[in-house]
PALO-119498 format. One line per field, with one value per residue (C-alpha): residue in three letters; residue number from 1; y, z, x. Coordinates in steps of 0.5 Angstrom, whole numbers, plus 500, padded with zeros to 3 digits. Layout:
N
ropa	c(ala,...) $
bake	c(NUM,...) $
yy	c(Y,...) $
zz	c(Z,...) $
xx	c(X,...) $
END
This chain:
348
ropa	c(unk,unk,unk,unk,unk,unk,unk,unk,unk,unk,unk,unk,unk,unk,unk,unk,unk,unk,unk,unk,unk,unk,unk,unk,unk,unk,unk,unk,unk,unk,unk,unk,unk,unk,unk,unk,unk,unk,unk,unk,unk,unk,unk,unk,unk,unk,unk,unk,unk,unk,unk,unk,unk,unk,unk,unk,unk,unk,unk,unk,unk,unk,unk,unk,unk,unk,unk,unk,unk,unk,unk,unk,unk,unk,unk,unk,unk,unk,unk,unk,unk,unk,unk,unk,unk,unk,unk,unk,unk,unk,unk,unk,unk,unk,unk,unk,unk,unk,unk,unk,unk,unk,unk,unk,unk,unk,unk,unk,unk,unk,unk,unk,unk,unk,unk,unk,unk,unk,unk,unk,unk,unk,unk,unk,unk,unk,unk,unk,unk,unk,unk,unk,unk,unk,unk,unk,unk,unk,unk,unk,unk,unk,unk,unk,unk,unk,unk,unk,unk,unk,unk,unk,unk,unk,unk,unk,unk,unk,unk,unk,unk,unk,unk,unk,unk,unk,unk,unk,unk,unk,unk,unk,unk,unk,unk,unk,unk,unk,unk,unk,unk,unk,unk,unk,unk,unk,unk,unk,unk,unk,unk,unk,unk,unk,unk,unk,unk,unk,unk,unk,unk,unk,unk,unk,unk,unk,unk,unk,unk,unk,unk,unk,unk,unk,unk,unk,unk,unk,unk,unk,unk,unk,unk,unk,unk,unk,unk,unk,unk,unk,unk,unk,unk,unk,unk,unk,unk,unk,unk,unk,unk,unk,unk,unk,unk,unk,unk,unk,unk,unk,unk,unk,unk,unk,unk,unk,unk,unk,unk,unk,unk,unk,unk,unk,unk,unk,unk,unk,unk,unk,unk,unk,unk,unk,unk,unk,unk,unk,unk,unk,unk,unk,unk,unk,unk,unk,unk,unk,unk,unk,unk,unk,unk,unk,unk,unk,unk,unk,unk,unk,unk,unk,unk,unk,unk,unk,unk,unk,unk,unk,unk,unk,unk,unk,unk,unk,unk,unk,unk,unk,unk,unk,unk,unk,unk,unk,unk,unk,unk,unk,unk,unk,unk,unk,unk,unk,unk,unk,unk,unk,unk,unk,unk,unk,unk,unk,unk,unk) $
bake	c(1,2,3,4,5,6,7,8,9,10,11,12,13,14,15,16,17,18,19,20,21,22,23,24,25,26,27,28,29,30,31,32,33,34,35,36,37,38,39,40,41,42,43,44,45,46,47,48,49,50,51,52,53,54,55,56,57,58,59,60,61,62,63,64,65,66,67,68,69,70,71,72,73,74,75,76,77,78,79,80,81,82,83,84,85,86,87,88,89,90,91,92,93,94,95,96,97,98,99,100,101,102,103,104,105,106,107,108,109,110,111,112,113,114,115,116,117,118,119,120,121,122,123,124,125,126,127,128,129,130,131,132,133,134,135,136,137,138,139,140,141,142,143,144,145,146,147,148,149,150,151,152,153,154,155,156,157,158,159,160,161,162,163,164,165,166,167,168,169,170,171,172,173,174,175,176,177,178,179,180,181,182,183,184,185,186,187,188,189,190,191,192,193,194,195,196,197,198,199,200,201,202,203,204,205,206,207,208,209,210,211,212,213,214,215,216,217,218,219,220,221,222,223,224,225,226,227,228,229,230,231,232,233,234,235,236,237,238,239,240,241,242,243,244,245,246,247,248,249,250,251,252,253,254,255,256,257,258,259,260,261,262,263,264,265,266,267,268,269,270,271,272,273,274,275,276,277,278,279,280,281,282,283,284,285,286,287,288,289,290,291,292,293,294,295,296,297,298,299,300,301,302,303,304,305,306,307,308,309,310,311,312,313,314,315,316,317,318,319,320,321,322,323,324,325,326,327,328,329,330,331,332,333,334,335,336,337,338,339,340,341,342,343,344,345,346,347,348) $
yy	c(469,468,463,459,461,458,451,450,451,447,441,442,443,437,433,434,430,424,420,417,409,409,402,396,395,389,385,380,373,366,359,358,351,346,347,343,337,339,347,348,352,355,356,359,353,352,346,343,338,331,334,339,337,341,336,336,331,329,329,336,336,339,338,335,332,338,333,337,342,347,344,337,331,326,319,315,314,318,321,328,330,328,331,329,321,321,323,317,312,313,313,307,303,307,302,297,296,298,293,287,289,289,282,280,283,279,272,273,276,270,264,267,268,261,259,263,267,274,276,274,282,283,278,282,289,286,283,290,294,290,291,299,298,294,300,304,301,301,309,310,306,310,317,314,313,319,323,323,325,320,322,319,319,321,329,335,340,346,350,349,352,352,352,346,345,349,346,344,343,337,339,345,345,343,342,344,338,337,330,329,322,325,332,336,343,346,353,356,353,359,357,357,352,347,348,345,340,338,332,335,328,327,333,332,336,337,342,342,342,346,338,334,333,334,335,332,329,330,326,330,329,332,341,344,345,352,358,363,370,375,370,365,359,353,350,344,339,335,329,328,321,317,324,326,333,338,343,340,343,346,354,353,355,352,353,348,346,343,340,341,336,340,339,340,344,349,354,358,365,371,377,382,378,378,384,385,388,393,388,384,379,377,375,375,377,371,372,368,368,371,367,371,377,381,377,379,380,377,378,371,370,366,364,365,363,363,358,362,369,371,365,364,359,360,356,357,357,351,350,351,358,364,370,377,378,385,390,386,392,397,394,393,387,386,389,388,386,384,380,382,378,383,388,387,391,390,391,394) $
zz	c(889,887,891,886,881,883,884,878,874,879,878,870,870,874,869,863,866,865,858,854,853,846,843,841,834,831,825,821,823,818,820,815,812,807,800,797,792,786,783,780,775,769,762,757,751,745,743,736,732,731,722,718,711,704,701,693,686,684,676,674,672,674,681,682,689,695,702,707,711,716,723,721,724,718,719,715,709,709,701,702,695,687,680,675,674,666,663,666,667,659,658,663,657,652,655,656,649,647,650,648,641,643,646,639,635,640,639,631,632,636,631,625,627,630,622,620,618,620,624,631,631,630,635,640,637,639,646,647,645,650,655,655,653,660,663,659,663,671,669,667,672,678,674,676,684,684,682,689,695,702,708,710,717,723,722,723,716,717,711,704,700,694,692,688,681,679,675,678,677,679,686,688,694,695,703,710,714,722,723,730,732,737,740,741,746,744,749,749,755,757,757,764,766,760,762,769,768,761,760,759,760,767,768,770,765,767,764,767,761,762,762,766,774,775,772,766,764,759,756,753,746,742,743,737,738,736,740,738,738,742,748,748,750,747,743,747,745,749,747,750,753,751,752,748,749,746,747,744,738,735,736,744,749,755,761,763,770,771,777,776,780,785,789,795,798,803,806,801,803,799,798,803,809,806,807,802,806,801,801,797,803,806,813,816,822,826,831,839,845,848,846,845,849,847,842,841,834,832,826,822,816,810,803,797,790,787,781,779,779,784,790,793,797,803,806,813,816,821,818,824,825,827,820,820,813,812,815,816,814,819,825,830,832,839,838,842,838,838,834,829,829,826,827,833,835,843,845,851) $
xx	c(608,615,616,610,614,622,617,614,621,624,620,619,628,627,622,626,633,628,630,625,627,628,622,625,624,620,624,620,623,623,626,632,629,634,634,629,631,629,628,621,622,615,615,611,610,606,602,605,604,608,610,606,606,603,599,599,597,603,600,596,588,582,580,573,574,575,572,578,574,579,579,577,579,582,584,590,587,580,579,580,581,581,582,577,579,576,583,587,583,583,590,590,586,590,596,592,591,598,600,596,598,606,605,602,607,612,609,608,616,618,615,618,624,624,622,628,623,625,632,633,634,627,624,629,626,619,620,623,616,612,617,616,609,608,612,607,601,605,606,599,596,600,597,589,592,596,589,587,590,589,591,597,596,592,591,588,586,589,589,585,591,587,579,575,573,580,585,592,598,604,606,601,600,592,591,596,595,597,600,596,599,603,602,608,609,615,618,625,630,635,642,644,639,640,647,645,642,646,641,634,631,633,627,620,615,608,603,595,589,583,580,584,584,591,597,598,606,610,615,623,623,628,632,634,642,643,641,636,641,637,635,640,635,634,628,626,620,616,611,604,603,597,593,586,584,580,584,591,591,597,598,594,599,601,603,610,613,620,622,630,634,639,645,640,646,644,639,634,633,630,635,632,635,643,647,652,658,663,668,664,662,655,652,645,642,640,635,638,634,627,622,616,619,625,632,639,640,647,651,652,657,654,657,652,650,644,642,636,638,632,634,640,643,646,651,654,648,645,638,631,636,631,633,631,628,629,631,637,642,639,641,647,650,649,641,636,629,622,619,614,608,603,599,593,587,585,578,577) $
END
């Protein structure tokens, strides 16, 4: 029994020498591809008109004539609001009648002076009376035109300003009107990609409609050179192009895609595969060897810069090389790993 005994130690104490082989981790692995050409870059725009203008009479009186409806589409030159035209067409004859009797009084003067009649002076006074009596008439008649106001170009209603059968004075606003000719988005750019680019011009602007097949072009039209103080971005406009669409109406938000052209320089990587070391240099994984068998990891030495913020461009590094890309940090130079290639169930 004792002998049993000094066995089964011997043969446990002898199990126990025997180490485990330590798993050979998996990394994920990506192919280090050339930095594109451009840098598509999205933006949150809103969708403007070309001007608005607040319409108003030039002269005061009663309105009688309120067409205009909020939303409608006005064409150039549609009547969309008169006062009541009585007291003008009235003063319009008043100066029409003013000036028949100052041309009479001119000519009556004009043939006694030639008589030596009256003085020359008089027939002077009298041409003078006809001259502002036909200024009279011009001022009278531009007061009838400018009792009614017409659309002075291609529009959108906005806002009715002020109810019908009201008396309104010179230069109230009466209609809000969106110049519709040429619509326009607006969206704030950030310094730094402004900066990048330098002309705005030479970026590719694009948007999607809800009713258009694909993506819709958009033309750089001007930016408002004076920074907003807490963003420090730009306002940019751009212009639609020969587009017609129901949904183009100011206030509607759109979303922009820019395609920024880039030096081309470089591999993209996220920044899960870069390993920032403490003296403020960076190096990558690179994955050599193996196939689909077991690889060596080796430490790569690479320069950095980032023109987003988020990617960075990775320069010192040939393009098709095998990156870790994460996990990077936890492994030794020299290691032996596999690659990951997920997660698998096997059937018996």
């Amino acid at each position: 029994m004792i002998g049993l005994v000094a066995t089964a130690v011997a043969v446990a104490a002898q199990g126990t020498d025997q180490t485990v082989p330590a798993p050979i981790p998996a990394v994920r692995v990506l192919t280090a591809e050339p930095a594109p050409a451009v840098q598509v870059r999205r933006f949150f725009g809103r969708v403007q008109a070309r001007e608005t203008v607040d319409l108003s009479f030039e002269v005061g009186g009663y309105m009688q004539v309120l067409e205009a409806t909020e939303g409608q589409r006005v064409a150039l030159g549609s009547l969309l609001a008169a006062l009541d035209a009585a007291p003008f067409e009235r003063a319009v004859e008043r100066a029409e009648l003013g000036l028949l009797q100052a041309e009479r009084e001119f000519e009556r003067a004009r043939v006694l002076a030639a008589r030596d009649a009256v003085s020359q002076v008089r027939a002077e006074d009298a041409e003078t009376d006809r001259d502002l009596a036909a200024v009279a008439l011009r001022e009278a008649q531009d007061d009838l035109t400018d009792a009614s106001i017409t659309a002075p170009f291609d529009g959108l209603v906005a806002t009715r300003l002020t109810a019908n059968f009201t008396n309104v004075s010179p230069g109230q606003p009466i209609l809000r009107l969106h110049d519709m000719s040429e619509v326009r988005v607006e969206f704030d750019l950030p310094e730094r990609l402004l900066l990048q680019v330098r002309n705005p011009a030479s970026v590719a602007f694009f948007t999607e409609l809800p009713d258009s097949d694909g993506p819709v072009p958009l033309t750089f039209v001007e930016f408002h050179a004076e920074t907003d103080r807490i963003g420090q971005s730009y306002t940019v406009t751009l212009a639609f192009a020969g587009i017609d669409s129901a949904f183009l109406v100011p206030g509607a938000s759109v979303m922009i895609t820019a395609e920024v052209p880039t030096e081309g320089r470089g591999i993209v990587l996220p920044a899960s595969a870069i390993i920032a070391g403490a003296d403020r240099t960076a190096a990558v994984m690179v994955v050599e060897g193996g196939g689909d068998g077991p690889a060596t990891v080796r430490r790569h030495p690479v320069g950095v810069r980032s023109e987003t913020g988020t990617g960075f461009r990775i320069e010192g590094l040939p393009s098709g090389a095998e990156v870790v890309a994460v996990g990077g940090h936890l492994l030794r130079d020299g290691q032996i790993v596999r690659r990951y290639s997920g997660l698998t169930v096997e059937e018996p």
